[in-house]
Every structure is written in structure tokens, then in C-alpha cells.
C-alpha positions in Angstrom: -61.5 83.5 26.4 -64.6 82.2 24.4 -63.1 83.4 21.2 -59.5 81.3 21.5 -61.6 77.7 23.4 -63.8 78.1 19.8 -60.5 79.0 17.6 -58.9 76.3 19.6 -61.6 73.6 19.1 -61.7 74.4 15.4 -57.8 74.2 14.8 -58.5 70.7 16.5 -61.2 69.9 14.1 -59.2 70.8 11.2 -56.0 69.1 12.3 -58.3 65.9 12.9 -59.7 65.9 9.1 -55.9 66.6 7.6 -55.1 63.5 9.2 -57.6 61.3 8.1 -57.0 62.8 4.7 -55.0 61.1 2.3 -53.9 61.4 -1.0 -53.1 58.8 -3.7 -51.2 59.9 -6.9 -48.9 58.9 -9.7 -51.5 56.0 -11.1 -53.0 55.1 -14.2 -56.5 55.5 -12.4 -59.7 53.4 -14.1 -62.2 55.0 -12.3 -65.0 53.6 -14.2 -64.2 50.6 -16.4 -66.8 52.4 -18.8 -65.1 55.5 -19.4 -61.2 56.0 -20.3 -58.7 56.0 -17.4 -56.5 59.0 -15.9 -53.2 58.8 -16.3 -50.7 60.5 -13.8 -54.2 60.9 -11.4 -55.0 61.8 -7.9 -57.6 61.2 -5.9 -58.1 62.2 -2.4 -60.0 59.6 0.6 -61.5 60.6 3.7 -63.3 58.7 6.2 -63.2 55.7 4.0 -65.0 57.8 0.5 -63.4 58.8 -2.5 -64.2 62.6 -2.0 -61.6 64.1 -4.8 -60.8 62.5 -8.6 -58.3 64.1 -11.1 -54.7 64.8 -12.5 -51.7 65.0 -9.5 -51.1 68.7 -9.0 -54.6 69.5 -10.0 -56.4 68.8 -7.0 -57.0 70.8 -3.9 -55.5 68.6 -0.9 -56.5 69.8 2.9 -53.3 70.5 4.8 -51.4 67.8 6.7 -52.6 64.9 4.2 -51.2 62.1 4.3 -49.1 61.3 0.1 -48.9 57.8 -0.9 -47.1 57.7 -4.3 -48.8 54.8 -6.7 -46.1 56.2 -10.0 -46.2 52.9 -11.9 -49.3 51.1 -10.4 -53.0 50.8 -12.6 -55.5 51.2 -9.8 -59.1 49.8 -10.4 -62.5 49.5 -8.8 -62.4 46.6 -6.0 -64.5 43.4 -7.3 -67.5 42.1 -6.8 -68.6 38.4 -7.5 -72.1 37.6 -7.2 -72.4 34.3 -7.1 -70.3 31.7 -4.6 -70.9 29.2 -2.6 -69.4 29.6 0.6 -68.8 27.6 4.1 -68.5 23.8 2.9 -65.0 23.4 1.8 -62.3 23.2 4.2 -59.4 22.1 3.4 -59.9 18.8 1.6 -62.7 18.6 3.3 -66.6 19.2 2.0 -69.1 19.1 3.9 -72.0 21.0 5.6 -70.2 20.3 8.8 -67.6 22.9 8.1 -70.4 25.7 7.5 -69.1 27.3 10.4 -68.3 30.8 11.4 -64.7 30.4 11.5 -64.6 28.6 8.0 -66.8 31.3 6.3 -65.4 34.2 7.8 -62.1 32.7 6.5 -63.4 32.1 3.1 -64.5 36.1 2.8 -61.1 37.2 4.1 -59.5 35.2 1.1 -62.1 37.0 -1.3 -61.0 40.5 0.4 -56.7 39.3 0.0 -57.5 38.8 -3.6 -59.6 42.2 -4.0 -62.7 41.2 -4.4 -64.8 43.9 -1.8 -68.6 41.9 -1.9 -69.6 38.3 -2.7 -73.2 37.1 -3.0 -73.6 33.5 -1.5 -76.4 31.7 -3.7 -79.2 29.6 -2.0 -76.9 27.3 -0.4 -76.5 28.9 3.5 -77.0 27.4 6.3 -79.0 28.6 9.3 -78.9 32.2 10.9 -74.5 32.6 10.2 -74.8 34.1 6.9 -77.3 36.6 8.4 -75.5 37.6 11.3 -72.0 37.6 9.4 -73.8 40.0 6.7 -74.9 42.7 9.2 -71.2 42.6 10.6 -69.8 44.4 8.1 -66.3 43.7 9.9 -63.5 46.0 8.5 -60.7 44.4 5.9 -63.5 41.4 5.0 -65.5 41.2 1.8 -69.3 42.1 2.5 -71.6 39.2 2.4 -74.9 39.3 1.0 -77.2 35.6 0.4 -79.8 34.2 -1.0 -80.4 32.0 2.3 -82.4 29.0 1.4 -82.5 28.1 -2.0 -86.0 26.6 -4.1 -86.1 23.2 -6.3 -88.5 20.1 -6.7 -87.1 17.3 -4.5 -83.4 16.5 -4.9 -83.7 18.8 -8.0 -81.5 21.4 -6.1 -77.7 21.4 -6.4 -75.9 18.9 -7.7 -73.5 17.3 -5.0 -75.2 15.1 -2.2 -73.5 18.2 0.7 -75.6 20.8 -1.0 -78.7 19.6 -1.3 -80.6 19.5 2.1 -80.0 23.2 1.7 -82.4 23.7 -0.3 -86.3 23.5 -0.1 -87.5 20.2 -1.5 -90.9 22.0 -3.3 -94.2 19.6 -4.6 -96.7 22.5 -4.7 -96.9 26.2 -5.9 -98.7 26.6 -2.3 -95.2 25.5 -0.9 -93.4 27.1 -3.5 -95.1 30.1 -2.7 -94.9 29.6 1.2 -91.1 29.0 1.4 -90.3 32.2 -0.8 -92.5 34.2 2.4 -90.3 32.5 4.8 -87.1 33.8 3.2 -88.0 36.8 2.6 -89.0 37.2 6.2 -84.9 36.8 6.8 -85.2 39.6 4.6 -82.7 37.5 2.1 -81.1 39.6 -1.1 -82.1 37.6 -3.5 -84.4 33.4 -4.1 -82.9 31.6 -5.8 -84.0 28.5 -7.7 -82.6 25.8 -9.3 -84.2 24.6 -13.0 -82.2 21.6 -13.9 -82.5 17.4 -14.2 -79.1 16.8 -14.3 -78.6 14.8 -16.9 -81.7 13.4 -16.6 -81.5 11.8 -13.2 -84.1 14.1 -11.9 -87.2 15.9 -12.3 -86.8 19.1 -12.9 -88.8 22.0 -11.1 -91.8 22.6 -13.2 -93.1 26.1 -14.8 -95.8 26.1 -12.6 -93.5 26.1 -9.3 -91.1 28.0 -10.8 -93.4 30.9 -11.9 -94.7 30.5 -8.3 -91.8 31.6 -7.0 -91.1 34.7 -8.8 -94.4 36.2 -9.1 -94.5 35.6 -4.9 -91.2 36.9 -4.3 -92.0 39.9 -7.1 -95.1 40.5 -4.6 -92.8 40.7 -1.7 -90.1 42.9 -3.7 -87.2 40.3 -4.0 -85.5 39.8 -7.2 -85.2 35.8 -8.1 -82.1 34.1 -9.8 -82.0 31.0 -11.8 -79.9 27.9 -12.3 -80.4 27.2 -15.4 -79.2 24.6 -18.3 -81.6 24.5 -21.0 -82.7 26.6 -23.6 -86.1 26.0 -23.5 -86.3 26.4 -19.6 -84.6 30.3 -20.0 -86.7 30.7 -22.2 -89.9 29.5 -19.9 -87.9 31.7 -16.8 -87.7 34.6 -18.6 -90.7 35.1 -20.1 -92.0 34.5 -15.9 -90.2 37.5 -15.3 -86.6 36.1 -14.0 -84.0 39.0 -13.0 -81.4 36.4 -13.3 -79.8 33.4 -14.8 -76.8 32.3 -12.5 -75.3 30.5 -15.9 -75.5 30.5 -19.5 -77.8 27.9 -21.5 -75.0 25.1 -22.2 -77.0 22.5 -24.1 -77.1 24.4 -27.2 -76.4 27.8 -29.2 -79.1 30.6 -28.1 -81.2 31.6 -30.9 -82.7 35.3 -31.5 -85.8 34.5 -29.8 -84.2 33.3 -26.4 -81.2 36.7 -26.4 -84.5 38.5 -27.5 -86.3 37.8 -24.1 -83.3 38.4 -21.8 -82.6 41.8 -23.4 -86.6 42.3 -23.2 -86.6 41.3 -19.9 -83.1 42.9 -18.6 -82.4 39.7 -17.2 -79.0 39.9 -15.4 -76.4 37.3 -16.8 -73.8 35.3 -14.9 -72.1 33.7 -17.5 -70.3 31.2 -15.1 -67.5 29.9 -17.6 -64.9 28.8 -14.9 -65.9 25.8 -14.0 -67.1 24.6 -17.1 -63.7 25.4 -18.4 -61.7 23.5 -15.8 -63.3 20.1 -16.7 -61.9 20.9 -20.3 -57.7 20.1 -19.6 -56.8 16.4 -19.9 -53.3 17.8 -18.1 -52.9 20.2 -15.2 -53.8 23.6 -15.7 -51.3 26.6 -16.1 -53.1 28.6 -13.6 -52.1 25.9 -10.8 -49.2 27.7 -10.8 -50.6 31.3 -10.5 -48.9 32.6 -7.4 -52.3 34.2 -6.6 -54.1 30.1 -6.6 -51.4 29.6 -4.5 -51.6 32.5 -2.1 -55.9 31.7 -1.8 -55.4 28.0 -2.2 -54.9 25.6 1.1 -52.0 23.5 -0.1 -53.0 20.2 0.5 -56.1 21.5 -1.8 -54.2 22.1 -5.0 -51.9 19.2 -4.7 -55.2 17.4 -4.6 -56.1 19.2 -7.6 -53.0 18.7 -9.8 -53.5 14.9 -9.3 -57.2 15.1 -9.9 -56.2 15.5 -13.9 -54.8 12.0 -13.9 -58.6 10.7 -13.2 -59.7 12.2 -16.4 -61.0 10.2 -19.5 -60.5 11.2 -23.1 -64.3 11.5 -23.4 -64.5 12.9 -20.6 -63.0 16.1 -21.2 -64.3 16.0 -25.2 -67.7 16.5 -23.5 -66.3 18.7 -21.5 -65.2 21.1 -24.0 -67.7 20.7 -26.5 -70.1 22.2 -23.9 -67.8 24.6 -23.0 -67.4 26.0 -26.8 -71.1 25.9 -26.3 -71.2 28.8 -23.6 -68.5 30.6 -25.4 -70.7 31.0 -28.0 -73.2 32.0 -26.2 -71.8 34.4 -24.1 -70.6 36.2 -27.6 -73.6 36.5 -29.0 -74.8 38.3 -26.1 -72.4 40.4 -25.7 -72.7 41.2 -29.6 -76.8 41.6 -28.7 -75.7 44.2 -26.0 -77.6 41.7 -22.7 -77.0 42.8 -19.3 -73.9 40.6 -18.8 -72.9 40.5 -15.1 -70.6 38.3 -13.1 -70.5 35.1 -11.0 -67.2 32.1 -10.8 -69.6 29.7 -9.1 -67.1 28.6 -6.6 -67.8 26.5 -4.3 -70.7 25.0 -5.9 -68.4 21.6 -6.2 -65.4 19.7 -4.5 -62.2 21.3 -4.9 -63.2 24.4 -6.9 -62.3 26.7 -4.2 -62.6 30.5 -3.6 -61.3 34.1 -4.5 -58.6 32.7 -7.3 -61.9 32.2 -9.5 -63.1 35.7 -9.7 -59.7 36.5 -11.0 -59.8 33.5 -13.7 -63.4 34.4 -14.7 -63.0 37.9 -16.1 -59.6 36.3 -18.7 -62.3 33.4 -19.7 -65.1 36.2 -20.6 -62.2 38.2 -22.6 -61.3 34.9 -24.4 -64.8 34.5 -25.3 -65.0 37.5 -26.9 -65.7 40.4 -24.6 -63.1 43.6 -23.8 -60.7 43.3 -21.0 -62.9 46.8 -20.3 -66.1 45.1 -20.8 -65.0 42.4 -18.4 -63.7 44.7 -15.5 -67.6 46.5 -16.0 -69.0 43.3 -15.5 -67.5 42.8 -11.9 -67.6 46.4 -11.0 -70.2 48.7 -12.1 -72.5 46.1 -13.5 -72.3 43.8 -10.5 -72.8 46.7 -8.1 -75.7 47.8 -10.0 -76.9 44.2 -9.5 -76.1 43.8 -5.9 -77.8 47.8 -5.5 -74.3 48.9 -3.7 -74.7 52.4 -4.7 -71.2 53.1 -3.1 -69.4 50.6 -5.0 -68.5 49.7 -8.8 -66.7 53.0 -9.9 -64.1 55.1 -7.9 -66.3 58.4 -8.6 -66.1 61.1 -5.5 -68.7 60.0 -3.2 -68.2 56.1 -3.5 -66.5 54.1 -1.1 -62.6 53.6 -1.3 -62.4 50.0 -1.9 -59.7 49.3 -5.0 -56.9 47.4 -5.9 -53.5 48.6 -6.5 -52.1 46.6 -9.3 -48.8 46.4 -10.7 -49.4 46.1 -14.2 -53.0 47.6 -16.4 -56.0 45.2 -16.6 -57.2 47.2 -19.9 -54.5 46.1 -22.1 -54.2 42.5 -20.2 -57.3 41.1 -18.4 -54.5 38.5 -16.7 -52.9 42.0 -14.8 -55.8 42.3 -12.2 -54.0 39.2 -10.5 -50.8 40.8 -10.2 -51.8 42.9 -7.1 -49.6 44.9 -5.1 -52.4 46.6 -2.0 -56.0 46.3 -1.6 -57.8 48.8 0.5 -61.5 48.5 1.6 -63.4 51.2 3.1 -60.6 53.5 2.9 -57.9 50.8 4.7 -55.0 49.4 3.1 -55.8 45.6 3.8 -53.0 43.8 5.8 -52.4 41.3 3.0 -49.3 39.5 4.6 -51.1 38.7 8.0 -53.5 37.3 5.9 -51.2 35.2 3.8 -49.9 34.0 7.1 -52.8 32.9 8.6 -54.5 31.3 5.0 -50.8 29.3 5.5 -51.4 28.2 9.2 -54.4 26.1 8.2 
């Protein structure tokens, strides 16, 4: 009797991991944006993890799983995007009023509809929410990670009047060095400061409270990443030990001496070419009409946009793009130099440049700059998790956590192609993407 309750048991075990089993097969598969893809691929998910990778027919499949046929589909790494703003748009709203559960919630479930499995919200959260929301880790939203409070001299912080109380207003490296101990008691993933006059209507955080900053958070193990504009000031953050520049220099070209120190220096690059780039049009943009701005978009929000372009000035948008070609350059002659180039859209950081769209739009601005569609998808994959220290994530190796797009069309000949997506599963879940659509639509 022993002998057939154990047999028993262990049928039920076996049954119970064949069902949870499931196979995916037919696709061009890019496992690692690095390395060539698989055509005609398999690979085999169980309890959320890639645990199987290889040709269809090849593999070894446990009984009873589950077959979903991808023949047609490119299937890619889920993204990451490292750098947001989150919480303060809402509608045609902004404001800090709207940095409410329900908005930011809302804001990751628009990042997760349009694939993107993590974001990193940079130095502009509010209170205890992006704290609570990160140790969630609800199912079928993007994982949140923040850099809590961010670090500037007074009213040298972000640029629009909403953001800046959310940063500290810093006089003193004692200060400096006593704000950094306070966030990193929140145990925040990253500091974040902000090196910047705008314009000149500022005063810019000085060296001495900027190199404050990182050797105390250094102390305290926590990495620190910089706004910056000028190329003297990455120069100065670099040489302070920076681990990373949430923009490219954009007042000049970067000479050998300033790519020199980030490469020395393995400073992580964001190169941040969105929104730069959308100040550049003196007529509405062709990707208003992406039916993936749309689907992410509130309405009312992009009608607001489209008529936004009649406000523009001829010299306006010639400064515009002359500082655009500006990062352009730069970001191709570090990708020529071989620099650590990550990701980040920056959205959110203004009125009106709102979320998940952006991550898609960023990677076909760093091809057009210069970089591989390949080099691009690394940059919000395996670079970025590397970045963010998600072991699990990045690559679609055995081991590493099912989050990936299904796409309809391959990102490696046509950076454009990761927008067209047809499912997104996190953690092993195909992602109800109309409910989603539904509710983005309700608001």
C-alpha cells in the first residue's frame, strides 16, 4: 500500500510539472542580442525560467507540455529602460499631485504592454510609494527600481518647477554627504545628482558637493548617476569616480580625453536622444501616428502634442537640432571608442513626453546615430541588466527568467520591428495586453 500512495504521489508530481511546462517553437529566437539568433528554435519555460534553448525537434520536452507555435514571429529579450520619470503626468495633467499609487502603478503597466520588463525611476520619487511599489513585484507589471531622492545645489535639480522639490536642495559637502546616508538608509538603487545651470539661470552643483556625494555613497556601496550637460563637468564627474551619466555631453563634440575617462572609468552611458530629438520637427512627428504611441498614449495627451508643433519658432528648433547633431556625434564616437553604452528615454522628465512609447523610439534614434540595430537591442537588454544587477534578465539563456516579446517582424534587420508586438510575457505569463489596452482607454 506504501509502494502505490508513493508511486501515486509521484505520478502527481510529474503530471503537475508537465503542466506547468511549456514549449515555444517555430521562432527566429535572439537569445542574446550579442550572439547570432536561432532560427526555427525552441525553448522550453517552467515556473516562470527559461530552463531549455535550441532548434524545434531537438529538445527534450517533459510529457504533457503545453506547444505554442511562434512559426513566423522574431522573439527577443524583454526591455529594460533605466532611466524614467514616473508618477507626475496624468493625463494632461503634471504635477506632483498625481504621484499617486494608482497613477504610477498605471504608468509601469504601460511600460509592461509595450515590453519593457524593469524601469529605473531617477531621483524624482516621492515619499515611501516607489519603495513599497518596488518590493511588490506584482505579476504582468514592469519591476520598479529608484533612485528615491535626488541631489543638486538649490533649485539646481530638474528642470521644470513640478520636479524640483523632489530633490535635495544641497549648500554643504556635510549635507551633501548627510542626504546621500539618508537614502541609502531606504536602501535606494542608485543617487542620483544633477550637474547643470540650465542655461545659465542657475548655479550649478559644485565639484566639491558633487565629489561628496559619490565618495559617501561609494562608502555605503551605492553606485551614483549624473545629469549632466557639459563637457568639462563629465569630465570633473568622471574623474570623481561617476558609474553613470544619465545623458550625453550636448554642448560640444567629446574629445579623446573626455571618451578616454569614461572608458577608464567604465562609466555607464545613457545616451538619452529622445527627447532632444523631439524638440527638432517644426511639423508633427511621424511617430504620432505609431499605433504603439497611440495604444500607450492617453488621447487627449497626443492631440495635445500634435498641436504643440504649431507653438514652435524657426530658431527654436535650429537650436534644437544643432544640439541634437551634437549628441549624435557623440554617441558615435563612443560607440566607435567601444564605451559602456547603456539605455535610458528620459520620459517623464518634462510635460507631455510621456511613457513606454519612448523606450521603443530610443533604440531607432541610437541606430540612426550610428550604432547596430544589434548593438541597440544589447543596450536595453544585456547591458541594462548588467547595469540594473538583474542577473535573471537581459538574455533568454536557460536559467533566466521568461520575460520576452513576441514580435511580428525581426528587430536585427529593422530596429523599428521591436514595436510591432504581437504577446509579451513576464515571468513566464503571457501578459493580457487587451485588458490592458482597455483600461489605458477608460482614462
Amino acid at each position: 500500500m506504501l509502494r502505490k500512495i508513493t508511486v501515486l504521489l509521484w505520478s502527481v508530481s510529474v503530471a503537475s510539472a508537465a503542466s506547468n511546462a511549456v514549449v515555444f517553437e517555430g521562432a527566429r529566437l535572439v537569445v542574446d542580442a550579442r550572439k547570432a539568433p536561432i532560427d526555427d528554435a525552441a525553448f522550453l519555460v517552467e515556473n516562470g525560467h527559461i530552463v531549455k534553448v535550441g532548434k524545434k525537434g531537438a529538445l527534450k520536452i517533459p510529457a504533457g507540455a503545453a506547444r505554442v507555435d511562434l512559426t513566423g514571429k522574431t522573439v527577443i529579450p524583454a526591455l529594460l529602460d533605466p532611466h524614467v520619470h514616473l508618477g507626475y503626468q496624468k493625463g494632461v495633467s503634471y504635477a506632483a499631485a498625481n504621484f499617486t499609487r494608482e497613477n504610477v502603478v498605471d504608468q509601469l503597466n504601460r511600460y509592461a504592454y509595450a515590453g519593457v520588463a524593469a524601469v529605473l525611476s531617477m531621483g524624482t520619487d516621492l515619499g515611501d510609494l516607489p519603495f513599497q511599489l518596488r518590493a511588490e513585484k506584482a505579476p504582468g507589471r514592469a519591476l520598479l527600481f529608484t533612485a528615491g531622492k535626488g541631489m543638486a545645489s538649490p533649485d539646481a535639480g530638474p528642470g521644470n518647477a513640478e520636479l524640483k522639490p523632489s530633490a535635495y536642495a544641497l549648500t554643504s559637502e556635510a549635507q551633501a554627504r548627510q542626504a546621500v546616508r539618508e537614502q541609502v538608509a531606504k536602501k535606494v538603487d542608485f543617487i542620483k545628482v544633477w550637474v547643470d545651470d540650465r542655461n545659465g539661470t542657475v548655479k550649478k552643483t559644485p565639484p566639491e558637493i558633487y565629489r561628496a556625494i559619490i565618495d559617501e555613497s561609494h562608502k555605503l556601496h551605492t553606485r551614483v548617476v549624473a545629469h549632466v550637460y557639459y563637457l568639462e563637468d563629465a569630465k570633473g564627474l568622471a574623474r570623481a569616480g561617476i558609474d553613470a551619466f544619465a545623458h550625453l555631453v550636448r554642448d560640444q563634440e567629446m574629445d579623446d580625453e573626455s571618451i578616454a575617462l569614461v572608458k577608464q572609468h567604465h562609466v555607464f552611458m545613457m545616451p538619452n536622444l529622445g527627447l532632444a530629438e523631439s524638440r527638432t520637427h517644426a511639423e508633427p512627428a511621424a511617430w504620432l501616428n505609431d499605433p504603439l504611441y497611440r495604444d500607450t498614449t492617453p488621447a487627449v495627451l497626443v492631440e495635445r502634442v500634435r498641436a504643440s508643433y504649431a507653438q514652435r519658432t524657426p530658431a527654436a528648433v535650429e537650436t534644437a537640432q544643432k544640439t541634437y547633431r551634437i549628441m549624435q556625434r557623440n554617441l558615435a564616437k563612443l560607440n566607435a571608442a567601444g564605451a559602456w553604452i547603456g539605455f535610458g528615454a528620459d520620459s517623464g522628465a518634462v510635460p507631455d513626453y510621456f511613457h513606454a512609447y519612448n523606450t521603443h523610439r530610443e533604440l531607432q534614434l541610437m541606430v540612426e546615430a550610428g550604432m547596430t540595430p544589434a548593438q541597440a537591442l544589447t543596450a536595453v537588454t544585456a547591458t541594462s541588466a548588467e547595469f540594473l544587477r538583474l542577473q535573471d534578465h537581459g538574455t533568454l539563456d536557460a536559467g533566466k527568467s521568461a520575460d520576452f516579446l513576441v514580435l511580428d517582424a525581426d528587430p536585427l534587420k529593422d530596429i523599428a520591428n521591436t514595436r510591432k508586438i504581437a504577446k509579451v510575457y513576464l515571468r513566464g505569463q503571457e501578459l493580457d495586453r487587451p485588458k490592458l489596452l482597455h483600461n489605458f482607454n477608460l482614462q
